[in-house]
MDTraj code that builds the backbone (N, CA, C; nanometers):
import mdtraj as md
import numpy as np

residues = "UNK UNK UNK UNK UNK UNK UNK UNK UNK UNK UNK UNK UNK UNK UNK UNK UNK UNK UNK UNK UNK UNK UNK UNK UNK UNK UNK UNK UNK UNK UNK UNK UNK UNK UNK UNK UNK UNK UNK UNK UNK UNK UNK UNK UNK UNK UNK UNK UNK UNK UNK UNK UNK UNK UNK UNK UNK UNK UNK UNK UNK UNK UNK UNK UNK UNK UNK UNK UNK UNK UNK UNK UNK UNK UNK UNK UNK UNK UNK UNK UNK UNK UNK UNK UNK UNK UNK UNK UNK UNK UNK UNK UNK UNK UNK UNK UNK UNK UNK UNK UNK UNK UNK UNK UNK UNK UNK UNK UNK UNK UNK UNK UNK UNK UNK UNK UNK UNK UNK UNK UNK UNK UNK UNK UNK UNK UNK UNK UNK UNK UNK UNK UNK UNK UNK UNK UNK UNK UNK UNK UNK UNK UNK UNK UNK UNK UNK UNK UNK UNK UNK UNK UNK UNK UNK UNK UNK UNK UNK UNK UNK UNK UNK UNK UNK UNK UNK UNK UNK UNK UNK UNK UNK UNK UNK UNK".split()
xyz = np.array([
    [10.1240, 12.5695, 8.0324],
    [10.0676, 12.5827, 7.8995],
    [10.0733, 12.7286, 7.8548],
    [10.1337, 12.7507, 7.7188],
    [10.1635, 12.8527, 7.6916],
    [10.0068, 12.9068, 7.5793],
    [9.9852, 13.0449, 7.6846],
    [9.8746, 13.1284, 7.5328],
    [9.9843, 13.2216, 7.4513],
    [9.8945, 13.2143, 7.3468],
    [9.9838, 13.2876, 7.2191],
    [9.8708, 13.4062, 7.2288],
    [10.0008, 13.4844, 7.2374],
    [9.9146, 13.6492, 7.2088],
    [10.0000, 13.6766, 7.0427],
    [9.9814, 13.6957, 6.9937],
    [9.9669, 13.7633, 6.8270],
    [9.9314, 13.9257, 6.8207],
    [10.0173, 13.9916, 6.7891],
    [10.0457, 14.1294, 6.7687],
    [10.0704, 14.1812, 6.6525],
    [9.9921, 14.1985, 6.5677],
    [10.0549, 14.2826, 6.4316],
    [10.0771, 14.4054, 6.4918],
    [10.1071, 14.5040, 6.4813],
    [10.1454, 14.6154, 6.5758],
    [10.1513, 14.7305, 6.5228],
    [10.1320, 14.7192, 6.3664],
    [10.1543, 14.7933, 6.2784],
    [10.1656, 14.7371, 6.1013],
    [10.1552, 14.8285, 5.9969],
    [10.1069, 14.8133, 5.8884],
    [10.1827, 14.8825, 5.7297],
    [10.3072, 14.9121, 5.8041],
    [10.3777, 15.0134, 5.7578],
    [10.5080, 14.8826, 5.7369],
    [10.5545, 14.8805, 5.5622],
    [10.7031, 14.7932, 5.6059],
    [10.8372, 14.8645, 5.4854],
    [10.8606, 14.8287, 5.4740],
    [10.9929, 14.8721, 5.4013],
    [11.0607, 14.7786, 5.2622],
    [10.9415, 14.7023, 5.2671],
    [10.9446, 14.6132, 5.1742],
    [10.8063, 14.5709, 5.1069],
    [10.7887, 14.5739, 4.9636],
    [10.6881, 14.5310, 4.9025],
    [10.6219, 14.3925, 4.8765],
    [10.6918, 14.2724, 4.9212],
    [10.7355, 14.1789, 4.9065],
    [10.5697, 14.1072, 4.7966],
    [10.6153, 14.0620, 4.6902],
    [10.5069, 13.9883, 4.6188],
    [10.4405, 13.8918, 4.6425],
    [10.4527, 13.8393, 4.7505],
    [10.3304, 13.7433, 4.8229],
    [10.2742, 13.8493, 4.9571],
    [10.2801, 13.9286, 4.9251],
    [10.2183, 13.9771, 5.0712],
    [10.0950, 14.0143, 5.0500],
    [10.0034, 13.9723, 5.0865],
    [9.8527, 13.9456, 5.0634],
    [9.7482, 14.0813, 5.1723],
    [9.8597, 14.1385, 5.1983],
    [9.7444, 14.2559, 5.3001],
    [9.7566, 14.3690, 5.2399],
    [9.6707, 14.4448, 5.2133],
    [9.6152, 14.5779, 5.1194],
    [9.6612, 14.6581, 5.2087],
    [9.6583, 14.6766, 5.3113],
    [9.6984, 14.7903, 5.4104],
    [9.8681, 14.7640, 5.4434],
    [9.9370, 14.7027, 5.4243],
    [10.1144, 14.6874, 5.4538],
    [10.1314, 14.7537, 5.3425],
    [10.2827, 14.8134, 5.3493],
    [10.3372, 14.9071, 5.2427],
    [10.3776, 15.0249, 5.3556],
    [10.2963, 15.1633, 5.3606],
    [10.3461, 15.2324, 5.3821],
    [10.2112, 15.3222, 5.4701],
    [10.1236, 15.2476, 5.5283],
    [10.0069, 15.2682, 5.5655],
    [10.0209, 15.3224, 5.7506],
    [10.0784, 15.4166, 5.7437],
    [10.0823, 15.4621, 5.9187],
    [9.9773, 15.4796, 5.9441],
    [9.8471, 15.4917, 5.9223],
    [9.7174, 15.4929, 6.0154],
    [9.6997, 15.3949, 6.1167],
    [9.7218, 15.2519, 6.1144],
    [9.6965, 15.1701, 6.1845],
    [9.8566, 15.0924, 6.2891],
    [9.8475, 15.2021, 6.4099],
    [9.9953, 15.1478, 6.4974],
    [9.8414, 15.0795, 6.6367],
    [9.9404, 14.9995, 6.7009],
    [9.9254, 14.9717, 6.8185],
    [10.0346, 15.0171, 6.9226],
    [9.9741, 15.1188, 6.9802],
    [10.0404, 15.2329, 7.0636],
    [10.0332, 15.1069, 7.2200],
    [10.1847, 15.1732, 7.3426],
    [10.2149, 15.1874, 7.3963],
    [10.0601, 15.1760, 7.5203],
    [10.0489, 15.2712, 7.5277],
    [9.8913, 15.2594, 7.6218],
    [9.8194, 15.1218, 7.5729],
    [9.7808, 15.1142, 7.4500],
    [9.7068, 14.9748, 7.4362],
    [9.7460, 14.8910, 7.4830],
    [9.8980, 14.8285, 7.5182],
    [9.9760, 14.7529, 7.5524],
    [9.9411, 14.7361, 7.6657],
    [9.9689, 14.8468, 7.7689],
    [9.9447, 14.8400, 7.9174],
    [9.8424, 14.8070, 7.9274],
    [9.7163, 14.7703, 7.8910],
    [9.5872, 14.7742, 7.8850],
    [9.5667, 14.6509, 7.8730],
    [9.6233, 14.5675, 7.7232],
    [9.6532, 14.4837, 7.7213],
    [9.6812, 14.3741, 7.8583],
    [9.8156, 14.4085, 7.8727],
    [9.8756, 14.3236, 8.0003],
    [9.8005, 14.3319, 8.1145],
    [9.7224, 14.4350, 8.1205],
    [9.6701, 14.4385, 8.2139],
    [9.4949, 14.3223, 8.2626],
    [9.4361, 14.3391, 8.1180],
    [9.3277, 14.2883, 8.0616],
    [9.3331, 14.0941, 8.0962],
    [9.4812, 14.0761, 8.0370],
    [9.5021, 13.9755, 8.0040],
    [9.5802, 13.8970, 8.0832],
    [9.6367, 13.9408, 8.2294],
    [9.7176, 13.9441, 8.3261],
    [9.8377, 13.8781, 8.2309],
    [9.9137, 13.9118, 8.0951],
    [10.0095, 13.8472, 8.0650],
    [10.1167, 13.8111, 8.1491],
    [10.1862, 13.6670, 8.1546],
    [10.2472, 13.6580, 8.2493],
    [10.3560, 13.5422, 8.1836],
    [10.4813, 13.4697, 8.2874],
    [10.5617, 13.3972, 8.2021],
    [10.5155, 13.2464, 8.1375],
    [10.3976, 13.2386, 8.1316],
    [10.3299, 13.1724, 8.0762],
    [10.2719, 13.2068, 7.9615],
    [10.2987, 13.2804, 7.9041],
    [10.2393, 13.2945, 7.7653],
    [10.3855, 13.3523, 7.6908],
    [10.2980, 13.3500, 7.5195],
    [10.4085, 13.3714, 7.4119],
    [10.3579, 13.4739, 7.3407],
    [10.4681, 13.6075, 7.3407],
    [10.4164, 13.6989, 7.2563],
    [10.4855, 13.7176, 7.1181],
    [10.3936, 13.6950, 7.0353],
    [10.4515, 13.7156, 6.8942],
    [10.4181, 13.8302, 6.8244],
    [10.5495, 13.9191, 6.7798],
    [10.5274, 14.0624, 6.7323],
    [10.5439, 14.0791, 6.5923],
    [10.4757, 14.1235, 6.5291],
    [10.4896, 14.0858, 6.3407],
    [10.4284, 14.2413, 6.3041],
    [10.4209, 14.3031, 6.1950],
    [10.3402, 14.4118, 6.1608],
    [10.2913, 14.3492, 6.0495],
    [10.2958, 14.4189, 5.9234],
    [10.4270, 14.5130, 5.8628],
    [10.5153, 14.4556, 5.8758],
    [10.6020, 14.5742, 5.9047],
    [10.7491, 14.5884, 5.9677],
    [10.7376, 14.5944, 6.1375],
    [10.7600, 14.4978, 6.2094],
    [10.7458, 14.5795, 6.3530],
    [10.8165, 14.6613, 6.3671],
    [10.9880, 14.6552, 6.3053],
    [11.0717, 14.7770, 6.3772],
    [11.0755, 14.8792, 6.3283],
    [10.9738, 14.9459, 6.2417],
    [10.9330, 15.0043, 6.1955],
    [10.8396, 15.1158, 6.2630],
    [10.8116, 15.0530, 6.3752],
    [10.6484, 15.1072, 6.4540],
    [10.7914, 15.1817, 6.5641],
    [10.7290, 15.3154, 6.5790],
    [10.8075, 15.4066, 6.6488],
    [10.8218, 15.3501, 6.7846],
    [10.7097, 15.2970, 6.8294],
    [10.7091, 15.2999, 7.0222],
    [10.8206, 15.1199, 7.0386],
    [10.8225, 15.0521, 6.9091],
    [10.8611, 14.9212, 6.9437],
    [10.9429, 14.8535, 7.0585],
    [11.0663, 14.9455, 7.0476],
    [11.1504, 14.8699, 7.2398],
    [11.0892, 14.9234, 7.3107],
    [10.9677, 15.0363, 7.3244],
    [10.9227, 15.0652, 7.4447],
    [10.8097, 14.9377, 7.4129],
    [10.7547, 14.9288, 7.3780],
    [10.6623, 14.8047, 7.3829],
    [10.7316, 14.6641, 7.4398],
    [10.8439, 14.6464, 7.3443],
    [10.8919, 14.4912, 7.4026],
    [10.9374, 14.5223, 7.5559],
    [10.9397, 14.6748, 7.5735],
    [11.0320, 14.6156, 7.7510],
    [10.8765, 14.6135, 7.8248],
    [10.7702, 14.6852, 7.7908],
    [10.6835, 14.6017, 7.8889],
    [10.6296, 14.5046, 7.8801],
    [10.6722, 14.4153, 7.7153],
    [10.6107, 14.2901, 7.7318],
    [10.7384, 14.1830, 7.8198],
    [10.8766, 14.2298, 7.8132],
    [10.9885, 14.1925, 7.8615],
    [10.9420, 14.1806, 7.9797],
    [10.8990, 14.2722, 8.0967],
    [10.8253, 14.2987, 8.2535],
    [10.7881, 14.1864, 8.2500],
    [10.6940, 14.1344, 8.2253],
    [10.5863, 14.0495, 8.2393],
    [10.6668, 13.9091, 8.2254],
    [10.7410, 13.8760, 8.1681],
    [10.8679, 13.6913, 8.1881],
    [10.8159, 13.6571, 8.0451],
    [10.7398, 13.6894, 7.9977],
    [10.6478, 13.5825, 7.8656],
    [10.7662, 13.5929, 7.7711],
    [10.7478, 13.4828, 7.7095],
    [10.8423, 13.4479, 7.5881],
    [10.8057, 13.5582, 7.4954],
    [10.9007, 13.6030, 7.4408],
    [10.8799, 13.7631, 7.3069],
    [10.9612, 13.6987, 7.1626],
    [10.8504, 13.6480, 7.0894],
    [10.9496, 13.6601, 6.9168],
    [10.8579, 13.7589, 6.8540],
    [10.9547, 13.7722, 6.7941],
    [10.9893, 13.8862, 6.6757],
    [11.0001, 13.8336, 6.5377],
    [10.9179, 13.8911, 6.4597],
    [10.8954, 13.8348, 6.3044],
    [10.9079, 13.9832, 6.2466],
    [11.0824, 13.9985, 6.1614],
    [11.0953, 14.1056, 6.1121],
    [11.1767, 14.0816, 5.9958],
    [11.1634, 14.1697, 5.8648],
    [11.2982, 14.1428, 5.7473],
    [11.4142, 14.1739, 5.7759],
    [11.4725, 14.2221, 5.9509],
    [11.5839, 14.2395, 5.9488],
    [11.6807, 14.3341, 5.8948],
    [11.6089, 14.4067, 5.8115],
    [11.6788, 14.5097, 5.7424],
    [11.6926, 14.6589, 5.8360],
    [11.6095, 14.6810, 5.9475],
    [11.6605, 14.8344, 6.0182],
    [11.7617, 14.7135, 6.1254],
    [11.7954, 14.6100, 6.1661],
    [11.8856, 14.5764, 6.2284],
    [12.0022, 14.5608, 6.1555],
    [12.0238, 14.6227, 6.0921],
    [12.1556, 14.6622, 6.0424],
    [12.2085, 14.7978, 6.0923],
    [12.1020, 14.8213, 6.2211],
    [12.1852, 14.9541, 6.2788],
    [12.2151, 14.8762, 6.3753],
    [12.2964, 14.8645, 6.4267],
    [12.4088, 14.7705, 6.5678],
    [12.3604, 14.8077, 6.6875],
    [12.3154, 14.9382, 6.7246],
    [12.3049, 14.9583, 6.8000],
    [12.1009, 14.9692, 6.8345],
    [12.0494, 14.9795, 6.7084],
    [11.9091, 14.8834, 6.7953],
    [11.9210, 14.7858, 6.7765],
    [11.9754, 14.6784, 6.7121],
    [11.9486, 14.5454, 6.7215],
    [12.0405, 14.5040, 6.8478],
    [12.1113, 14.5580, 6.8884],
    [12.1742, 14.5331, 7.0396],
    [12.0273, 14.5601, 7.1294],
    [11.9880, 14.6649, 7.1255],
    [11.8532, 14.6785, 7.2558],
    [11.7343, 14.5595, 7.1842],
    [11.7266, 14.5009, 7.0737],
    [11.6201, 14.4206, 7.0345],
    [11.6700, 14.3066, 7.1112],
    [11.7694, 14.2196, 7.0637],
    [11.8679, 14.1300, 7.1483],
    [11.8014, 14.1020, 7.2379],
    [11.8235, 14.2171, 7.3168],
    [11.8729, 14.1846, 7.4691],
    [11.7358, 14.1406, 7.5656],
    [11.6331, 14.1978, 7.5042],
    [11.4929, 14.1723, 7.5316],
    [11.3755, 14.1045, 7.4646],
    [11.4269, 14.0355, 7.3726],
    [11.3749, 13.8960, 7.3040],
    [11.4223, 13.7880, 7.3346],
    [11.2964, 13.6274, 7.3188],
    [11.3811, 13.5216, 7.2982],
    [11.3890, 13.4608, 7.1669],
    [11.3537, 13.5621, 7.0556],
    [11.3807, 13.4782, 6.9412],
    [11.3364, 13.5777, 6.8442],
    [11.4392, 13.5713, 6.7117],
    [11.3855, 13.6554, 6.6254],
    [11.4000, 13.6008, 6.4816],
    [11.2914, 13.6099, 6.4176],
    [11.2480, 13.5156, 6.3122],
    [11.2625, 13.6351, 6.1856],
    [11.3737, 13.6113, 6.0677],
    [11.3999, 13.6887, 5.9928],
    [11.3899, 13.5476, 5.8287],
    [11.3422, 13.5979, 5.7250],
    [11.3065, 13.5520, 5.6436],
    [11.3960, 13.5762, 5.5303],
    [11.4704, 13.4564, 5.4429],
    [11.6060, 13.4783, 5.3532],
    [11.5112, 13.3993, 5.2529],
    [11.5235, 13.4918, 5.0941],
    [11.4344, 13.4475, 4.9719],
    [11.5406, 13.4056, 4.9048],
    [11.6475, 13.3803, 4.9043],
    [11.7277, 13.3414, 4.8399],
    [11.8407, 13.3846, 4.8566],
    [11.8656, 13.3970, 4.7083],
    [12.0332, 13.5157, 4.6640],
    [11.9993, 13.6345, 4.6247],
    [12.1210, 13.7147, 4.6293],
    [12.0403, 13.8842, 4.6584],
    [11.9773, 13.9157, 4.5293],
    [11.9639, 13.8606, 4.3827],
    [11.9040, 13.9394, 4.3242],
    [11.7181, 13.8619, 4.3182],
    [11.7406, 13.7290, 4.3873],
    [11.6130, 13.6601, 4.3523],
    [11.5443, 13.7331, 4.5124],
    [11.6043, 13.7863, 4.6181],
    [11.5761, 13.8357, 4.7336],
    [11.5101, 13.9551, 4.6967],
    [11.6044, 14.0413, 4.6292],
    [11.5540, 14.1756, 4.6208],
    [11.4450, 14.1768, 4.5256],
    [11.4357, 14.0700, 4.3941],
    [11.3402, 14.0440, 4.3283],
    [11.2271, 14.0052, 4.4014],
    [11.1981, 13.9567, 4.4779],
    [11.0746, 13.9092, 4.5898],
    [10.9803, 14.0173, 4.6589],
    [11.1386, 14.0967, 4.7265],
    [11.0873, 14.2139, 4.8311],
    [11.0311, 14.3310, 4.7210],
    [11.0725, 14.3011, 4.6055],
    [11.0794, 14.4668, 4.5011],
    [11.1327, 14.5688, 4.6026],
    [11.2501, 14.5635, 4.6205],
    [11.3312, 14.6408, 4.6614],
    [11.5011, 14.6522, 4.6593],
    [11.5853, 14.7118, 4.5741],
    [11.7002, 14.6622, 4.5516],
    [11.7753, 14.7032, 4.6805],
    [11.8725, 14.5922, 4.7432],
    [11.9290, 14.6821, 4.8440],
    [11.8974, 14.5460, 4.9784],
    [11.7622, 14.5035, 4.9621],
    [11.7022, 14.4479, 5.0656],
    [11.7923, 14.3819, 5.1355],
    [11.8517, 14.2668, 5.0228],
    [11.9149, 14.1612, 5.0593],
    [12.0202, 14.1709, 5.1504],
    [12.0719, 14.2963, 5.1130],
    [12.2272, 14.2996, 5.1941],
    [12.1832, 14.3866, 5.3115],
    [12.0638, 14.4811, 5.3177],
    [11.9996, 14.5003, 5.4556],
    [11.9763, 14.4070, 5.5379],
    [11.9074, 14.2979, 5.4888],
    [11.8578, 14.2207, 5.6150],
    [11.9865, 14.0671, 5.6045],
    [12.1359, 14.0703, 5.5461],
    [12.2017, 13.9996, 5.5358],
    [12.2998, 14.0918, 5.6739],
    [12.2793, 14.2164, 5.6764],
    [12.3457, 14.3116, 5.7469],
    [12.2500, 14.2588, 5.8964],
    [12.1527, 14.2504, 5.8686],
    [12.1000, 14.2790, 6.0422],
    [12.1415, 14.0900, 6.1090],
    [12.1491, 14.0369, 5.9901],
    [12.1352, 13.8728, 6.0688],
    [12.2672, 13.8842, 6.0983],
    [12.3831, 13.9416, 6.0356],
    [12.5160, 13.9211, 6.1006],
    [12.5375, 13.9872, 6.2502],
    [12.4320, 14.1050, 6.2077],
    [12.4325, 14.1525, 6.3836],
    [12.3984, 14.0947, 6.5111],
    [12.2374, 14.0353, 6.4760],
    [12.1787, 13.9096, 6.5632],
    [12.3494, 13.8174, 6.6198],
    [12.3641, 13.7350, 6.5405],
    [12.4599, 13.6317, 6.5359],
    [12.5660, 13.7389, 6.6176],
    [12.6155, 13.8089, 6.5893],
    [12.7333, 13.8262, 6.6819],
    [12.6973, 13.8938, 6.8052],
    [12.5681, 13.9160, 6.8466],
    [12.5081, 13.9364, 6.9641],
    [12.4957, 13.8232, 7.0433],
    [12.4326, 13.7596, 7.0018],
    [12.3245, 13.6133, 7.0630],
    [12.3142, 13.5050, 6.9466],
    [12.3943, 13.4610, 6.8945],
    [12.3137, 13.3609, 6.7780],
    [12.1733, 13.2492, 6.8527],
    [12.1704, 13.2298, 6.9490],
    [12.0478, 13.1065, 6.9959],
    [11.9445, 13.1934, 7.0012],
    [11.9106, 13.3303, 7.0142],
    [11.8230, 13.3739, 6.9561],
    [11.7936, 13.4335, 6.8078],
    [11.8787, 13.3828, 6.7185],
    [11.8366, 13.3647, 6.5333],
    [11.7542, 13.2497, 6.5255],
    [11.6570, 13.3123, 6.4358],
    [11.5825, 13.1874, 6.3403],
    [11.5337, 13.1925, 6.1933],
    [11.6196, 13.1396, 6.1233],
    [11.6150, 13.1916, 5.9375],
    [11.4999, 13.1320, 5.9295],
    [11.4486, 13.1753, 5.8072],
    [11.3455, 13.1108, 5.7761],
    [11.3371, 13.1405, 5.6078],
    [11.3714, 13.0379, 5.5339],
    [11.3853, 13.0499, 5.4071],
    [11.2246, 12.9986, 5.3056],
    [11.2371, 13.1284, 5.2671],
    [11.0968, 13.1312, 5.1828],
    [11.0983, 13.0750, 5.0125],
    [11.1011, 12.9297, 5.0154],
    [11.0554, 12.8489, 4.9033],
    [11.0067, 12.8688, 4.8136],
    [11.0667, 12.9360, 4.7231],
    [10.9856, 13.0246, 4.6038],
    [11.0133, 12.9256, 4.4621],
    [10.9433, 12.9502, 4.3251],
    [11.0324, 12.8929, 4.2059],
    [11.1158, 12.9676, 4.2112],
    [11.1421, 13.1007, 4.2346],
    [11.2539, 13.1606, 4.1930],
    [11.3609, 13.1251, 4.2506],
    [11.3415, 13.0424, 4.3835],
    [11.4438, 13.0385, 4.4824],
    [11.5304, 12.8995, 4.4106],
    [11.4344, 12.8409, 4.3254],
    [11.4276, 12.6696, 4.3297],
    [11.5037, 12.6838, 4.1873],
    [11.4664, 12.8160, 4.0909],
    [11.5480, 12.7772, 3.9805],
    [11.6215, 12.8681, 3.9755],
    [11.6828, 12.9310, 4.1001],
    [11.8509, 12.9880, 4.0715],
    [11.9474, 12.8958, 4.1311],
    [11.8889, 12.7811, 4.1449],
    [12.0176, 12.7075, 4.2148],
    [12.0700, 12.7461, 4.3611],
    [11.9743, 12.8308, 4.4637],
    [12.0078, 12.8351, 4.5860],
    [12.0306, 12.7121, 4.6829],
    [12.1293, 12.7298, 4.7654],
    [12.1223, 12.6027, 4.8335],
    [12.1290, 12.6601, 4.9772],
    [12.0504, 12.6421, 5.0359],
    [12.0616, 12.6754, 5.1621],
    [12.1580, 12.6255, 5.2179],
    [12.1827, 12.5189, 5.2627],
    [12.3170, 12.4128, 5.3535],
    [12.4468, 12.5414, 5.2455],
    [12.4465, 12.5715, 5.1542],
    [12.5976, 12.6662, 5.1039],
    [12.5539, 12.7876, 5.1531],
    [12.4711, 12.8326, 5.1244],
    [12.4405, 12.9767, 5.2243],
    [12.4769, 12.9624, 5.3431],
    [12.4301, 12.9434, 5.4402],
    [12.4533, 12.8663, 5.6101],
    [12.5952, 12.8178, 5.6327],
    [12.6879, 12.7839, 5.4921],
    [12.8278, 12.7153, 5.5425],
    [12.8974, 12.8995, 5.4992],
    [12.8521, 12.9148, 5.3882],
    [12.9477, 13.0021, 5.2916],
    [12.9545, 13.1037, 5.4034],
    [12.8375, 13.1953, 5.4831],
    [12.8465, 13.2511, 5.5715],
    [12.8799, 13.2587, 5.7165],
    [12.9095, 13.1373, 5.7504],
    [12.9507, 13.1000, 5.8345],
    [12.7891, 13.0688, 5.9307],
    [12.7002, 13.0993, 5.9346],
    [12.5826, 13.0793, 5.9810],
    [12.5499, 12.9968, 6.0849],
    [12.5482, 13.0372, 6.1718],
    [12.4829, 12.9190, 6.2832],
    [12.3738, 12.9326, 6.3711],
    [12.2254, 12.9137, 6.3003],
    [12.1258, 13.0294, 6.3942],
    [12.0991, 12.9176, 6.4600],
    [12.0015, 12.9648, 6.5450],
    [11.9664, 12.8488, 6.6610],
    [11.8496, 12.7378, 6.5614],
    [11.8225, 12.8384, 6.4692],
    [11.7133, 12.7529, 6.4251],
    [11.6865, 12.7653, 6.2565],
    [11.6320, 12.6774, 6.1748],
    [11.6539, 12.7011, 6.0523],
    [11.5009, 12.6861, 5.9982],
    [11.4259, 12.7351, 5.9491],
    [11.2623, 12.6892, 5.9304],
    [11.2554, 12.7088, 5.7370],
])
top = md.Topology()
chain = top.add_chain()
for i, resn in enumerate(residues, 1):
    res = top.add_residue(resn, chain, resSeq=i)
    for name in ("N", "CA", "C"):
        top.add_atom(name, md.element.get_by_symbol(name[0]), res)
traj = md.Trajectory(xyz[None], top)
């Protein structure tokens, strides 16, 4: 039987996104969960491969200590997802070290890029975090998991997910 440990980890994101309901996300570095807490953590909690750690901020990859965090939650066997916009994994070479020490990473598609970037209020977003899912996928695709956020806006531009997923060639392990 798996416990769910839940980690916001941080409060800081890179996206404004208009349903985001927490006063402190945006650009709020006061509140990280540092490295030491962690150990403390695992330690507290004997985490072990019986449990599921889920890492979300904010932005998690955003939070400076982050692969040092996932490799000691990596130590421990426990299942590690990751709930991120995908947009700093458009550098190849951390989303290669994210990869390699997760079992799943949960990235969120609002549509088409202008109803996307319209969502996040951020122009640019779309093809950031369209950039990091192509990286995932040619790493590991069975650890992708889209997760398309059901908006009106999504509903009256005529998005179709099943043409997104073909047009891109797309094959995540999982589609939510």
């Amino acid at each position: 039987m798996f416990r769910i440990l839940y980690f916001n980890i941080n409060f800081v994101c890179n996206n404004s996104c208009i349903f985001c309901f927490s006063h402190n996300t945006f650009f709020d570095n006061s509140y990280l969960i540092h490295k030491n807490d962690i150990i403390e953590i695992l330690m507290k909690y004997k985490v072990s491969s019986n449990d599921r750690i889920i890492i979300n901020g904010g932005e998690p990859t955003l939070h400076p200590e982050l692969l040092e965090i996932i490799r000691l939650f990596h130590k421990t066997g426990a299942e590690i997802i990751v709930y991120t916009n995908g947009r700093k994994l458009k550098d190849v070479d951390y989303c290669c070290k994210l990869v390699r020490m997760v079992n799943r990473i949960v990235v969120p598609v609002h549509g088409e890029e202008s109803v996307h970037d319209n969502i996040t209020q951020k122009k640019g977003s779309f093809i950031d975090t369209i950039c990091g899912i192509k990286n995932i996928l040619m790493l590991n695709s069975s650890k992708l998991e889209l997760k398309f956020i059901v908006t009106k806006n999504m509903i009256c531009s005529d998005f179709s997910i099943n043409n997104f997923l073909f047009c891109n060639h797309y094959e995540p392990s999982s589609v939510a």
